[in-house]
MMTF fields as JSON, N, C-alpha, C and O atoms, coordinates in Angstrom:
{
  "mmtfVersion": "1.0.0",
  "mmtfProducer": "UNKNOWN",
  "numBonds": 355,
  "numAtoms": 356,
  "numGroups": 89,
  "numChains": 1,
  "numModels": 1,
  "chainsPerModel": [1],
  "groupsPerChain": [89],
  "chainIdList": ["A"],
  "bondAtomList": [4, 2, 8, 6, 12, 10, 16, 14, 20, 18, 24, 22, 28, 26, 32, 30, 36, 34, 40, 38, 44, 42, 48, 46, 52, 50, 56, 54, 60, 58, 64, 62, 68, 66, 72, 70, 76, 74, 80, 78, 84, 82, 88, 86, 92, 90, 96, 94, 100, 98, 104, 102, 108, 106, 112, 110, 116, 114, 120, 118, 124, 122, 128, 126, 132, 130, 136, 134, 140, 138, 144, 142, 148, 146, 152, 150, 156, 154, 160, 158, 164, 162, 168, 166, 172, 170, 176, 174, 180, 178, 184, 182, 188, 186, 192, 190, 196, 194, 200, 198, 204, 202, 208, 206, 212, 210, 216, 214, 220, 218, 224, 222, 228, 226, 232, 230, 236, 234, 240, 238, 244, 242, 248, 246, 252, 250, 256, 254, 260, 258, 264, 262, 268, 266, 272, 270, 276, 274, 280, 278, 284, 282, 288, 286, 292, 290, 296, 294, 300, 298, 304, 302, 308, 306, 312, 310, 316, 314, 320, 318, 324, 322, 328, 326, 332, 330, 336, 334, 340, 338, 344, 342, 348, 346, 352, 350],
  "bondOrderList": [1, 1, 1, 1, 1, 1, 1, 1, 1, 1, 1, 1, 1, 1, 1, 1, 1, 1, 1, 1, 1, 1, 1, 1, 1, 1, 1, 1, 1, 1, 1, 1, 1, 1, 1, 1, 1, 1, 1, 1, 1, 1, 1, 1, 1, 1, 1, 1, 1, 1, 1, 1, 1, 1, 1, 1, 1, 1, 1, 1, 1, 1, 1, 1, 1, 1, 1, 1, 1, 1, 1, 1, 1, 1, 1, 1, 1, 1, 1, 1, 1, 1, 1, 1, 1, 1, 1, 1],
  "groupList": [{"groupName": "UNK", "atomNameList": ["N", "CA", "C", "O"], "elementList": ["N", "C", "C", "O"], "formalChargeList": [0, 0, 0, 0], "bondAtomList": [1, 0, 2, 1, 3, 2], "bondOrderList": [1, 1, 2], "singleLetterCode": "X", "chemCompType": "L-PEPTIDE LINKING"}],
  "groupTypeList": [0, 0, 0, 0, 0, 0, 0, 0, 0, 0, 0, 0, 0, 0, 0, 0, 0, 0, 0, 0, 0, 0, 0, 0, 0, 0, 0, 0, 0, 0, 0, 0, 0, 0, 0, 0, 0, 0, 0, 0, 0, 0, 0, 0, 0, 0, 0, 0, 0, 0, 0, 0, 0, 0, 0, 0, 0, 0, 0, 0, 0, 0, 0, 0, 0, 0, 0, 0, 0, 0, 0, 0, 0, 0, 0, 0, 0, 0, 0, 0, 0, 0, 0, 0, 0, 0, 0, 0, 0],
  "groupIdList": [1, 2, 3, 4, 5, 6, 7, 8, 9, 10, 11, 12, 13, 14, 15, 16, 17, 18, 19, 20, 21, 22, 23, 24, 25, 26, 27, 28, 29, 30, 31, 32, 33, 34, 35, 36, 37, 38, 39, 40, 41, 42, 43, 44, 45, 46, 47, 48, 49, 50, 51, 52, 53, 54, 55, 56, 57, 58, 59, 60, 61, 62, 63, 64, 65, 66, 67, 68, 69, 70, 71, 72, 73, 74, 75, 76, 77, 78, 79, 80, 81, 82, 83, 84, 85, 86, 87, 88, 89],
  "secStructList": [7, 7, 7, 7, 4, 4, 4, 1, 1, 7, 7, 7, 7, 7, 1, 1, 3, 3, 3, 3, 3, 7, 7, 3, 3, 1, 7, 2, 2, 2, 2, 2, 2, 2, 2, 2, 2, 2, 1, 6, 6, 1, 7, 7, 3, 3, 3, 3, 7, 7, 7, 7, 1, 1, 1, 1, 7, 3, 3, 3, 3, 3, 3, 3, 3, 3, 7, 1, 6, 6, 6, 6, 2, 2, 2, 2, 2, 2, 2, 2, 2, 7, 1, 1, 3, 3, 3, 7, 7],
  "xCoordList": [-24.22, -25.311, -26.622, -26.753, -27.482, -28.963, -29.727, -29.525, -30.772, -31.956, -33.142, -33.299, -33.694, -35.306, -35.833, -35.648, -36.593, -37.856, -38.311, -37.727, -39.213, -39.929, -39.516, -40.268, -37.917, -37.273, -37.568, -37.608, -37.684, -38.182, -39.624, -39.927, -40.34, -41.991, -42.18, -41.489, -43.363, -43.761, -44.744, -45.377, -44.884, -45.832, -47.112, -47.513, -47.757, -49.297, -49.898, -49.455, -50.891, -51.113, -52.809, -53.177, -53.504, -55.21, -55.453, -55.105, -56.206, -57.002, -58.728, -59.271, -59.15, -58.194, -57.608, -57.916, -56.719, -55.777, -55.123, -55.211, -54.412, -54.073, -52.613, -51.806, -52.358, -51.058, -50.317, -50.853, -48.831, -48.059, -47.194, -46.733, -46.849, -45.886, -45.365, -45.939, -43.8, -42.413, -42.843, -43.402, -42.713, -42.681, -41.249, -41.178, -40.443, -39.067, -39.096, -39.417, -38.754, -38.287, -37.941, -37.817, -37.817, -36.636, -37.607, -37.333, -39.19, -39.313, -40.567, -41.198, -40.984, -42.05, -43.506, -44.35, -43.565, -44.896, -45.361, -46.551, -44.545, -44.558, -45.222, -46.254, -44.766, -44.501, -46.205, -46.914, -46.632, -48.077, -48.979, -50.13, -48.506, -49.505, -50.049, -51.167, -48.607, -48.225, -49.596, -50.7, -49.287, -50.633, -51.556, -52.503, -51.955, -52.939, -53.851, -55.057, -52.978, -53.488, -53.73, -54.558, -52.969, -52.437, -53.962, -54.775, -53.882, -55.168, -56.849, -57.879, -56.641, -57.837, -59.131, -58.903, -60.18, -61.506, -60.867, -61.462, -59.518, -59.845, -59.347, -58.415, -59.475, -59.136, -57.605, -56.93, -57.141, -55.742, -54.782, -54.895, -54.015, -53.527, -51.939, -51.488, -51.006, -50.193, -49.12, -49.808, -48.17, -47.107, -45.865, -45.642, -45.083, -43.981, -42.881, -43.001, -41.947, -41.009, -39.536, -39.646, -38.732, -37.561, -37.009, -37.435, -35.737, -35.005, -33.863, -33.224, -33.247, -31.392, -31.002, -31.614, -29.817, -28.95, -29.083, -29.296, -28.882, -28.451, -29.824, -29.738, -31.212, -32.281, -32.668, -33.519, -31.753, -32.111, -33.24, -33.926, -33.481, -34.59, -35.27, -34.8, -36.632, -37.697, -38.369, -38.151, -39.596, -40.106, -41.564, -41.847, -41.924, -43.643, -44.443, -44.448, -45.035, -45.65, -46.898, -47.768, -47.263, -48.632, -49.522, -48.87, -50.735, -51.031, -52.659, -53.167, -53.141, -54.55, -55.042, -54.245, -56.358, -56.767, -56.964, -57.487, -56.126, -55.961, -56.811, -57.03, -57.395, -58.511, -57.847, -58.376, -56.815, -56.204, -54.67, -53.974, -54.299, -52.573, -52.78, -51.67, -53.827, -53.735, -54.028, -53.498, -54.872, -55.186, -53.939, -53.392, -53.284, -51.379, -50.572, -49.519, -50.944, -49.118, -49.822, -49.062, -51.236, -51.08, -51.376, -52.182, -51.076, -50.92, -49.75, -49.526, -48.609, -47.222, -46.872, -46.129, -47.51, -46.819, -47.117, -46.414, -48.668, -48.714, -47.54, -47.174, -47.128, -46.587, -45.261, -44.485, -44.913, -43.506, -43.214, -42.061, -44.107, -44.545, -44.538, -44.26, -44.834, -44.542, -43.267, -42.2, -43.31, -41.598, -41.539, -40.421, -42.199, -41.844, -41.194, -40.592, -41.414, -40.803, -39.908, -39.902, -38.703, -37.549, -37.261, -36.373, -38.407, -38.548, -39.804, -40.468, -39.834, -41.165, -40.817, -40.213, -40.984, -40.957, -42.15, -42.147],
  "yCoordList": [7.879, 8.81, 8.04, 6.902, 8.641, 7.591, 8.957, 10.168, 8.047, 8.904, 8.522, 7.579, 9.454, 9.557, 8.601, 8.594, 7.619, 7.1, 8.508, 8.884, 9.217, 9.97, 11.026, 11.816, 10.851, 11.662, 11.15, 11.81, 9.984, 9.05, 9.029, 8.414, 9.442, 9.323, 10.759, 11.767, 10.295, 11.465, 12.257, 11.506, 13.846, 14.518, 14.294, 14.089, 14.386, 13.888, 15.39, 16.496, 15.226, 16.691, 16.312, 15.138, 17.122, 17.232, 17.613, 18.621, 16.564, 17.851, 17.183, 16.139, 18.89, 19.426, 20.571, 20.707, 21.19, 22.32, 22.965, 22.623, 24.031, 25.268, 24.993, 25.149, 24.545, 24.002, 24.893, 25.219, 25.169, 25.918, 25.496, 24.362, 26.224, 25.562, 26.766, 27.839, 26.351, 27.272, 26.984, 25.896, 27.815, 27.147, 27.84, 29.042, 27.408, 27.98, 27.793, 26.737, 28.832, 28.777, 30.155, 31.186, 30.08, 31.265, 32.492, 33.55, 32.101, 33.442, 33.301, 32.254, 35.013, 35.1, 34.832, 33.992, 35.616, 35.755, 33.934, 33.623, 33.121, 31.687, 31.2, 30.553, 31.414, 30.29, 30.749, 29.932, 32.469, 32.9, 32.2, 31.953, 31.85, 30.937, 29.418, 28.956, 28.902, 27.144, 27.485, 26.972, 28.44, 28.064, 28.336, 27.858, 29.513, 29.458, 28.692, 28.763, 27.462, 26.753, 24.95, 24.051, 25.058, 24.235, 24.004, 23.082, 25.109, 25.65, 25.589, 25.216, 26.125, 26.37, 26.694, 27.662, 26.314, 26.968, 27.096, 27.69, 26.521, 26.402, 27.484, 27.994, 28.094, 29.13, 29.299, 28.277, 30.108, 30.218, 31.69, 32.435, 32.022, 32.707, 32.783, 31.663, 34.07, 33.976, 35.099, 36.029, 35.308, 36.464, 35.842, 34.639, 37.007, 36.86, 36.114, 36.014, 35.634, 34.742, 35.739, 36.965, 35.328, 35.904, 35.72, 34.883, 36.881, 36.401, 36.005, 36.177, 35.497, 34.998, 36.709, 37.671, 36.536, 37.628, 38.14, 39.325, 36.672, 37.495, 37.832, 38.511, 37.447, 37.521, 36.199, 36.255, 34.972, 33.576, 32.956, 32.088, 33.302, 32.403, 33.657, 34.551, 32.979, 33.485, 32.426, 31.234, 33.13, 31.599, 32.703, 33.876, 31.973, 32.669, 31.266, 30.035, 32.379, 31.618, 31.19, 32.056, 30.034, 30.0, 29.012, 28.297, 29.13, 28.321, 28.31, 29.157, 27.68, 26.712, 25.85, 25.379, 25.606, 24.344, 23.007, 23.001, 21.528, 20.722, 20.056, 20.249, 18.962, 18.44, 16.685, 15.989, 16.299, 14.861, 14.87, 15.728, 13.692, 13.863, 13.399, 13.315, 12.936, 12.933, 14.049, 14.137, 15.047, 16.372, 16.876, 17.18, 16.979, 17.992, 17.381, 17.909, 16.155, 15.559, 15.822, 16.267, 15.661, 15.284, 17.17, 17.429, 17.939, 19.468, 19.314, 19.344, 19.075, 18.922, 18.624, 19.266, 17.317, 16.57, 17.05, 16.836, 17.919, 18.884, 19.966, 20.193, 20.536, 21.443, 20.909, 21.656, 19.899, 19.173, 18.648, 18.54, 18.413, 17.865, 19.077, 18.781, 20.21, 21.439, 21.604, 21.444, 21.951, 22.226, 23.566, 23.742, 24.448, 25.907, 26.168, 27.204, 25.146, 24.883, 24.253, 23.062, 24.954, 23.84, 23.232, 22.6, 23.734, 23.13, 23.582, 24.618, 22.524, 22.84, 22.394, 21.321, 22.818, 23.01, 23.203, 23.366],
  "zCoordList": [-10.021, -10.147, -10.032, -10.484, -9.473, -9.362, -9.936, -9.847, -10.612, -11.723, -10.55, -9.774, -10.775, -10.544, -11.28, -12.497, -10.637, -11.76, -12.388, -13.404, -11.893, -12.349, -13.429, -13.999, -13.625, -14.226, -16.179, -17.218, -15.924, -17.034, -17.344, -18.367, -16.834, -16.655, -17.924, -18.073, -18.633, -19.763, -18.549, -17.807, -18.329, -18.264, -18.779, -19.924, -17.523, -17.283, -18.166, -17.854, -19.221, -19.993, -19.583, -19.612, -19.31, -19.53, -20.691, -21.306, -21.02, -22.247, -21.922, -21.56, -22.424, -24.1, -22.77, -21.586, -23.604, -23.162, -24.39, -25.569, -23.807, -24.812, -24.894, -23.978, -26.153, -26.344, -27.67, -28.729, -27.186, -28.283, -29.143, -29.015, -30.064, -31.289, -31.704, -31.89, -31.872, -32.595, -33.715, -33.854, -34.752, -36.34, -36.747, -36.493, -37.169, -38.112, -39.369, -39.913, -39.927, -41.338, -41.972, -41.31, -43.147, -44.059, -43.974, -43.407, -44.841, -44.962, -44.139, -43.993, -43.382, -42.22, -43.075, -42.763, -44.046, -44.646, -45.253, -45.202, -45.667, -45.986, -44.664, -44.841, -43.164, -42.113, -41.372, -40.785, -41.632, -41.844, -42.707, -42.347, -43.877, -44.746, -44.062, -43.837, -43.859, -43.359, -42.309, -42.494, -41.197, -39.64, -39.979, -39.354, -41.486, -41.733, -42.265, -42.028, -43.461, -44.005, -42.997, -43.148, -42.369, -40.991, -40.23, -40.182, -39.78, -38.51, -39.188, -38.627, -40.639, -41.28, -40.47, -39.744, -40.359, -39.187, -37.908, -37.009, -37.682, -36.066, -35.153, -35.777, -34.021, -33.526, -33.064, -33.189, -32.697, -32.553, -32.509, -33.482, -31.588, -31.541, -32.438, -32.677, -32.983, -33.335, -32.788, -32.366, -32.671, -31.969, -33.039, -33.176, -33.789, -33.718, -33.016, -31.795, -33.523, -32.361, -32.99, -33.007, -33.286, -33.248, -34.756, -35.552, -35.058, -35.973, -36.087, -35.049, -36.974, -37.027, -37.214, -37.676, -36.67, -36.985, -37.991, -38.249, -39.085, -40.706, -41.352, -42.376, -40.903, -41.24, -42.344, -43.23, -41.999, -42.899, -42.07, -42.609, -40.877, -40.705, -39.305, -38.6, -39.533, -38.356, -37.763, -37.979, -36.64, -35.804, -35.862, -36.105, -35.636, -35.027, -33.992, -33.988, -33.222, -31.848, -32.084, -31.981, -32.39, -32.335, -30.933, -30.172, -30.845, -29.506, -29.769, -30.504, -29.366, -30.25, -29.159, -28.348, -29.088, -28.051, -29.149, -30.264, -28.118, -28.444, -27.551, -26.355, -28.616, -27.663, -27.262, -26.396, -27.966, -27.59, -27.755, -28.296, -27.152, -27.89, -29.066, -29.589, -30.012, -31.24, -31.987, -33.095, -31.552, -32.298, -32.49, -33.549, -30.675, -30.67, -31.442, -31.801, -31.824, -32.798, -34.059, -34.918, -34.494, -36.034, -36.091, -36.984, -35.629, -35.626, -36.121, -37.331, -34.947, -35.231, -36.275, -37.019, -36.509, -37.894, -39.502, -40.49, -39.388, -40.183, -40.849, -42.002, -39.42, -39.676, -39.94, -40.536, -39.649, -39.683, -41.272, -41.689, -41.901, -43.125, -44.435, -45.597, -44.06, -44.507, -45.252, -44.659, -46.669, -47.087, -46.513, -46.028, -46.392, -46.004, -44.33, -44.05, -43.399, -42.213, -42.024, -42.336, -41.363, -41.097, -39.655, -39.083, -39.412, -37.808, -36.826, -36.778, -36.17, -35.185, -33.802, -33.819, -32.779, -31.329, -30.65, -29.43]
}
């Protein structure tokens, strides 16, 4: 099998740009607090994301302008850092 170099190469991102995030966790109204307290002044959109079958977990969409890859990770790592999230995408 032969790989692409480029297949290995990270995506070239501009910023700033309008960048999104999954948030998961148990309960919806908690994972509303986390982006709210997360985001605080800064602008940002939010949409529902989906639920589990049994209703143990939800996601919500959020998407925000990021002005560096340090603004987009220490976002991430915010939200990653969160006990009320069990995951971020």
């Amino acid at each position: 099998m032969i790989l692409d170099d480029k297949c290995s190469e990270r995506p070239e991102i501009e910023y700033p740009c309008e960048w999104g995030y999954k948030i998961i966790g148990r309960d919806k109204d908690s994972l509303e607090a986390v982006i709210g307290e997360v985001m605080g002044e800064r602008e940002y959109t939010q949409r529902d994301g989906n639920s589990s079958s049994k209703g143990n977990f939800h996601s919500l969409n959020m998407r925000c302008q990021v002005e560096s890859e340090e603004d987009r990770n220490s976002i991430f790592k915010a939200f990653q850092d969160h006990s009320d999230v069990k995951m971020v995408m």
